[in-house]
C-alpha positions in Angstrom: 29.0 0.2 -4.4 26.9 -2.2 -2.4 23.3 -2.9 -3.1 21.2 -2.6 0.2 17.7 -3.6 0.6 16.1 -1.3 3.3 12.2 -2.0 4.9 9.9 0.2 6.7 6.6 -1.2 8.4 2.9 0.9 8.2 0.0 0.2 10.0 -3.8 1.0 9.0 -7.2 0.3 9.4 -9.4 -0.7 6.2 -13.2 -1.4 5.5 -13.8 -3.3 2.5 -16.5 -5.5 0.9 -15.8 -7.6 -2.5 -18.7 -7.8 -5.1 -20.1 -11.2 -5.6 -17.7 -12.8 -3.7 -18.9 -16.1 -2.2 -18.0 -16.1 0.8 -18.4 -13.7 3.9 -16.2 -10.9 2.4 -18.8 -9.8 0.1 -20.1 -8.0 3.0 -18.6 -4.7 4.9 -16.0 -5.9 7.3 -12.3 -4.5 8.2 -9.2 -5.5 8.5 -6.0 -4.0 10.6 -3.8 -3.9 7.7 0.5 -3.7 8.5 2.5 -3.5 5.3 6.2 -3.7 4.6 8.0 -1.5 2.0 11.2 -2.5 1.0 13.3 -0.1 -1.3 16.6 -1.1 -3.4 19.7 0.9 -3.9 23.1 1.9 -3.3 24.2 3.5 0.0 25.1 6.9 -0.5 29.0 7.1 -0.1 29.4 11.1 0.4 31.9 12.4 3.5 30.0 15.2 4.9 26.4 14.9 3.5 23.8 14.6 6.0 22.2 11.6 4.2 26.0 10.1 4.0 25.9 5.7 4.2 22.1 5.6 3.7 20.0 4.2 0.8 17.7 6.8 2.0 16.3 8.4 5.2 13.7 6.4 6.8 11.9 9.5 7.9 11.7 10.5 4.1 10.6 6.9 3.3 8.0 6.8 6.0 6.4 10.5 4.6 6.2 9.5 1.4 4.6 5.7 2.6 2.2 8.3 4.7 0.9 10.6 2.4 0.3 8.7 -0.4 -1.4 5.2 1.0 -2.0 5.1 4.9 -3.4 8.9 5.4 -5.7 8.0 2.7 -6.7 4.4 3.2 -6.6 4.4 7.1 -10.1 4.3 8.1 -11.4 4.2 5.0 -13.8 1.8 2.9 -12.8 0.5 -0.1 -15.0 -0.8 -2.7 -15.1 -1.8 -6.7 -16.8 0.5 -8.9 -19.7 -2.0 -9.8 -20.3 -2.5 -6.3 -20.5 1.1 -5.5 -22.9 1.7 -8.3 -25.2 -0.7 -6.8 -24.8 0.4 -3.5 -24.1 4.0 -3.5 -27.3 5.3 -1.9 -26.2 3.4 1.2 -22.7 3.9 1.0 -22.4 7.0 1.5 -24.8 7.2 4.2 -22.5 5.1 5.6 -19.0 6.7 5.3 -17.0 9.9 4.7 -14.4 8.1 3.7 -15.2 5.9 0.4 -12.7 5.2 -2.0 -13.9 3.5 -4.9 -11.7 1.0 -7.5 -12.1 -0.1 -11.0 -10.8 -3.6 -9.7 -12.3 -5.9 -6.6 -9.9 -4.7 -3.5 -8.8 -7.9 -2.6 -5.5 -8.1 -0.8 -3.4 -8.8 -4.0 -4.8 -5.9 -6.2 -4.3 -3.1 -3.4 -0.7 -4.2 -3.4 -1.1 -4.0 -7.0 -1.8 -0.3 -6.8 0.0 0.8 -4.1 3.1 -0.6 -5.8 1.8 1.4 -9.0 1.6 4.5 -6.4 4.9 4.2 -4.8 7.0 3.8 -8.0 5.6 7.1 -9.1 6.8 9.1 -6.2 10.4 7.3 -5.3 13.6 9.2 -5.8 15.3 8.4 -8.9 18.4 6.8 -6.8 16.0 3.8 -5.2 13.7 1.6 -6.7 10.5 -0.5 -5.3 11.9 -4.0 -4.6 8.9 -5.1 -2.9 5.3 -4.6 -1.0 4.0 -6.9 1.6 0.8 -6.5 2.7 -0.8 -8.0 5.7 -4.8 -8.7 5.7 -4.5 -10.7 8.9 -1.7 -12.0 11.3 -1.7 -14.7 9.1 -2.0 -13.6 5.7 -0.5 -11.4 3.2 0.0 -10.8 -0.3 3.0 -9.8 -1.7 4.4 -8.1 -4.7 7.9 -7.8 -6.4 9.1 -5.7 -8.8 11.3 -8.7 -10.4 8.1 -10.4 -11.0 6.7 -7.2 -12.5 9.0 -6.4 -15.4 
């Protein structure tokens, strides 16, 4: 059977602020974050089943992409646990929404994690070939799981 790569897109909106960075990201600021998800498998070769010649169904892959990263991280600030322990008075005067992370939540470690998320939850007949995750129009960070083995 043939190997098929398939991608959906997601779109969100992100706070962040990185302890003791050195530059201007150390403060609050936000990004609108796109992200590309890209599963592995084999298409389904079954005569009559509704999912017949797909890897999967995108509507599946978008749920799943949904409930477990953008419904939680859209509109939402994300910090490191040391920063939020300095700062939590204010924080969460600040926001409902806080999410707090034993790492910095740079670009590259939330693709990190939401790799770590999304292999948990994937049917047992696709894998996680790779994340991309936007920041800006310009830059992205990107993760693969053959670099990852």
């Amino acid at each position: 059977m043939a190997k098929i790569r398939v991608t959906k897109k997601f779109h969100f909106e992100m706070g962040h602020a990185l302890h003791n960075y050195d530059g201007l990201c150390r403060n609050i600021h936000g990004h609108t974050y796109n992200m590309e998800v890209t599963l592995l498998g084999e298409i389904r070769e079954e005569k009559g089943h509704p999912k017949d010649g797909m890897v999967i169904d995108f509507g599946k892959l978008k749920k799943l992409v949904k409930d477990k990263i953008v419904n939680v991280y859209d509109h939402s600030l994300v910090v490191s646990q040391i920063y939020a322990d300095k700062n939590q008075e204010h924080l969460l005067k600040a926001t409902e929404r806080l999410i707090v992370h034993d790492f910095q939540p740079t670009s590259e470690n939330m693709c990190v994690y939401f790799a770590g998320v999304l292999q948990q939850e994937l049917p047992e007949d696709v894998s996680l070939y790779s994340i991309r995750l936007y920041e800006t129009a310009t830059s992205y960070a990107e993760w693969f799981a053959e670099d990852n083995k």
